[in-house]
VOVEX-693581 format. One record per atom (N, C-alpha, C, O): residue in three letters; x, y, z. Coordinates in steps of 0.2 Angstrom, whole numbers, plus 5000, padded with zeros to 4 digits. Example, Ala and Ser with C-alpha at 12.3 -4.5 7.8 and 13.67 -1.06 7.14 Angstrom:
ALA506649725039ALA506249785039ALA506649845039ALA507149835042SER506449895035SER506849955036SER506450005039SER506750065040
REM end
This chain:
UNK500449945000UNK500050005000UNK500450065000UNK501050065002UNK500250114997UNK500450174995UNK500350244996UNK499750254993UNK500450314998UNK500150364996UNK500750424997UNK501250424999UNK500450454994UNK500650514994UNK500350604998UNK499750634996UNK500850635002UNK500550705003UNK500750765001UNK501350765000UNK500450805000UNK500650844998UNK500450915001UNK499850935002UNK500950965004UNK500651035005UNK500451075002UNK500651094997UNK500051085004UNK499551144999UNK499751225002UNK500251255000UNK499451255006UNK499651305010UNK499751295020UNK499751235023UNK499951365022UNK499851355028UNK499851265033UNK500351235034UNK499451255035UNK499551185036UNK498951145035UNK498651115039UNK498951145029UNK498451125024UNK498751075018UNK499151105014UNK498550995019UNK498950955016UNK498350905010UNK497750885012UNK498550895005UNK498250855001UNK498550795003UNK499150805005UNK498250705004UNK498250665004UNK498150624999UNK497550644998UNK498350574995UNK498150544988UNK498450484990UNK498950474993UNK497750424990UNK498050354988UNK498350324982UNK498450354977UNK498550284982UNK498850234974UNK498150214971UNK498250224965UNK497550194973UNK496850204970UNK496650274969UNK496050284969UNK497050304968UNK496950384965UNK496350424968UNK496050464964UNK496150424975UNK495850444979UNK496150494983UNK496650484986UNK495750574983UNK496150634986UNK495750634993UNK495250604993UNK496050664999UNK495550695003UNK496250755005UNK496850765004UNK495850795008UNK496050885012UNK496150855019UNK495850805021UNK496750885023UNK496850885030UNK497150925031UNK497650945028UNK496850965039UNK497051035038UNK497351015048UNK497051015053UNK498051015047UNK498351035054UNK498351075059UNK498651065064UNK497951125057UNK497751205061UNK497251175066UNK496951225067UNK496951125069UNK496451095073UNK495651085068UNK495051095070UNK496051075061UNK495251035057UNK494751115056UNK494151125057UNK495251165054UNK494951235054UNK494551215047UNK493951215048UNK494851185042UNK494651195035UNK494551115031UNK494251105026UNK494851075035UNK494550985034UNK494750955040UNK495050985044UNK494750885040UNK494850835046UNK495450845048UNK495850855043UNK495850855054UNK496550845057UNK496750795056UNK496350745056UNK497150805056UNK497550695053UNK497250645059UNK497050585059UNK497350695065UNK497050625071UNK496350615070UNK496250555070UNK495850675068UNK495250655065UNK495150585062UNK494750545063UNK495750595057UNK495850555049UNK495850475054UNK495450425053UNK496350465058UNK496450415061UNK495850405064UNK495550365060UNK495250425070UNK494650415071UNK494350385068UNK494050335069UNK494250415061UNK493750405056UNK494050345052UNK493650315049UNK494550325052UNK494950255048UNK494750205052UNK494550145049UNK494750215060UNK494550165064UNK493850155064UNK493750095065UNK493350175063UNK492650195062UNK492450165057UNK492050125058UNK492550165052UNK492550145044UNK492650075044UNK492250035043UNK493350055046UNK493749995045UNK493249935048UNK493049885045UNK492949955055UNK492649925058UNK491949905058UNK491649855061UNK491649955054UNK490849975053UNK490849915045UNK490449875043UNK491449925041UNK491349875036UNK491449815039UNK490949785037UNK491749785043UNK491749705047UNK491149715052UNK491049675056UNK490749765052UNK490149735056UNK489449745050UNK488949715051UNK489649775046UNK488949775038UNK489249695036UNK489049645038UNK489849705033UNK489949625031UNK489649555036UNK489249515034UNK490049555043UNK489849485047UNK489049515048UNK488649475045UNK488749575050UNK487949525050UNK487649515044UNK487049475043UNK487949535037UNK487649515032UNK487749445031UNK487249405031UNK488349425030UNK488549345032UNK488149305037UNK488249245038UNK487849335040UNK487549295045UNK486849295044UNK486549265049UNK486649315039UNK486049305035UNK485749375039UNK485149375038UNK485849425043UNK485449465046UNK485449515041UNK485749535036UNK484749545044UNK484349605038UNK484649675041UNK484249715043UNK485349685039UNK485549755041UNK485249785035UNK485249775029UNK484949875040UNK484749915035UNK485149985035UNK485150025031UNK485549985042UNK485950065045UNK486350055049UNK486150045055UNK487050065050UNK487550055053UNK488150125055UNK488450155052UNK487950135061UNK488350205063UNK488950195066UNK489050135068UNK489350225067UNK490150215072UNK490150285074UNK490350325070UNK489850285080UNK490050365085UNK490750345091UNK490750305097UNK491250375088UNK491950365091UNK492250435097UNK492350485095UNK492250425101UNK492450455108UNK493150435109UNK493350375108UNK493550495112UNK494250485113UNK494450495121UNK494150525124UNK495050475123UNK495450515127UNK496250515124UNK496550475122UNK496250575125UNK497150605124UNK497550605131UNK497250615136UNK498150605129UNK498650635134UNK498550705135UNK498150735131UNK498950735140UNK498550825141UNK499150845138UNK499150905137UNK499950815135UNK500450845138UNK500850825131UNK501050775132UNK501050845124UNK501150855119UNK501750765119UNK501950755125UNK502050715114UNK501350745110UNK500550715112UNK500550665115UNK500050735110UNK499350715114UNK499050655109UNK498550655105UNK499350595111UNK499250525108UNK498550525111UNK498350555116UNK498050465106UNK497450435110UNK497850405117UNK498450385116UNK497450395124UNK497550335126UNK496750305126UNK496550245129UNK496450325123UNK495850255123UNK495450285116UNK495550335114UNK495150225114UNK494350255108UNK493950215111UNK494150155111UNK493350215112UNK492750195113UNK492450205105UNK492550245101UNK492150145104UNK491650135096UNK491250115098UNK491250055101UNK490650145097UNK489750125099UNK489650135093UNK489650185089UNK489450065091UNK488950045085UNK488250035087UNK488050005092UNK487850075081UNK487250085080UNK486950055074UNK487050075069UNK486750005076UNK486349965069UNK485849955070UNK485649945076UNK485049955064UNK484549955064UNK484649915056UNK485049915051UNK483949865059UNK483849805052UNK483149765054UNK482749795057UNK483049705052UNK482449685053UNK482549615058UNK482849565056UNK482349625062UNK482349555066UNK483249545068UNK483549495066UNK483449595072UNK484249565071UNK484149545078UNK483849555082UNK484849485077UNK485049435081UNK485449475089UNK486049465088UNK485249495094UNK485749525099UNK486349485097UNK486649485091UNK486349445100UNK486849395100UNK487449405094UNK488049405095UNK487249405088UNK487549415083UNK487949485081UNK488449495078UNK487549525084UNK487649605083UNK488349595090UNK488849605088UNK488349585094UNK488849565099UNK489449535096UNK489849565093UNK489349465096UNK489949445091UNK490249495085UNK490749525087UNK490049505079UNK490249545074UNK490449595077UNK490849605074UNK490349645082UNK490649705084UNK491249665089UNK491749695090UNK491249625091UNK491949615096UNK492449565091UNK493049555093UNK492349555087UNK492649515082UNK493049555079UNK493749555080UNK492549615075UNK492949675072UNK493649715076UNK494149735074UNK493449715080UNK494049755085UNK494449705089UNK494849735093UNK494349625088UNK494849575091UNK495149545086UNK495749525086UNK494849545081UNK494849495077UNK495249525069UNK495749505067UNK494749575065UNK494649595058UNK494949655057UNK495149675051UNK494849695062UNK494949775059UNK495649785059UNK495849775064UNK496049785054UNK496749815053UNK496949865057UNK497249865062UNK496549925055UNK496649975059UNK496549985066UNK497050015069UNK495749955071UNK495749945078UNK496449915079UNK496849935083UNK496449855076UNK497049795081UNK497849835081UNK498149835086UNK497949885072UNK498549915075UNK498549975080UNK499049995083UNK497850015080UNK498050055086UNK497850035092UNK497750075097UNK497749945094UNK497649935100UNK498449935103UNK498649935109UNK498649925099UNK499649905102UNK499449965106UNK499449955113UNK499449995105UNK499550055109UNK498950135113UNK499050175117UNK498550105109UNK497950115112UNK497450085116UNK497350035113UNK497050075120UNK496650055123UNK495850075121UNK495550125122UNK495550015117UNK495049995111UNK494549965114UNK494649915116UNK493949995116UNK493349975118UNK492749995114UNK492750045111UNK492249945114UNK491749945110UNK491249945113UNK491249915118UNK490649975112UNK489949945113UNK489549965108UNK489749995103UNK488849915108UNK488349935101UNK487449925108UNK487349915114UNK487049945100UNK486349945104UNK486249935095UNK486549945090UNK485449905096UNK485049905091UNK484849965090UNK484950015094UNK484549965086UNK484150045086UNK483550015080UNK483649965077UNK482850045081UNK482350025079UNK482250045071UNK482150105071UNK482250005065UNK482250025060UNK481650085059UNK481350095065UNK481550135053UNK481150185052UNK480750135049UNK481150115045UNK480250115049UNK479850085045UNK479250105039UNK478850075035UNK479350195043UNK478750225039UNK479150255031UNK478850275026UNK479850245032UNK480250255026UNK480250205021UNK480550215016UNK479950125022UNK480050085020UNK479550085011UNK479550025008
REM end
């Protein structure tokens, strides 16, 4: 894997992957787009919410909505590493399995998520989920 950054101005940096994907990051405390630590949050969120749409789809479950609301603690004293991320997953679907919605969320961050597992070396990685009640009047 591959990428490339680039400064733009001030502390405003283009990022480009090797699949030719750009995104903005803006080091000033996410004045003008996501702070790189942002980007890191948002990596772990993503990585993880695809290994819990994938395992309950594989598990025959009727997901219809899946959220990742991520909470941090920093060091107070430079430089200011996480020391923990909390990920609560929000999923709504049709008849889902608790049981399964457990699994697949503890798997992801034990098991699958590349990114959870490498920032657990040094982070401290906790999860929780709830169902949440499909909209059905949108149906």
């Amino acid at each position: 894997m591959q990428a490339e950054v680039t400064w733009v101005d001030g502390l405003k940096f283009i990022g480009q992957s090797a699949s030719g994907h750009s995104i903005v990051m803006d080091g000033s405390g996410g004045k003008t787009a996501p702070s790189p630590m942002e980007m890191v949050l948002m990596a772990a969120g993503s990585c993880s919410s695809v290994d819990v749409v994938d395992g309950l789809k594989s598990a025959g479950q009727r997901v219809t909505d899946c959220r990742a609301k991520l909470t941090t603690e920093r060091r107070d004293t430079a430089p200011r590493l996480f020391t923990q991320i909390h990920i609560h997953f929000q999923v709504s679907g049709e008849a889902l399995d608790p049981a399964i919605v457990s699994k697949v969320t503890t798997d992801s961050l034990e098991k699958y998520c590349s990114v959870c597992l490498m920032l657990g070396q040094g982070v401290e990685m906790r999860h929780s989920w709830e169902i949440i009640a499909a909209d059905t009047d949108n149906c």
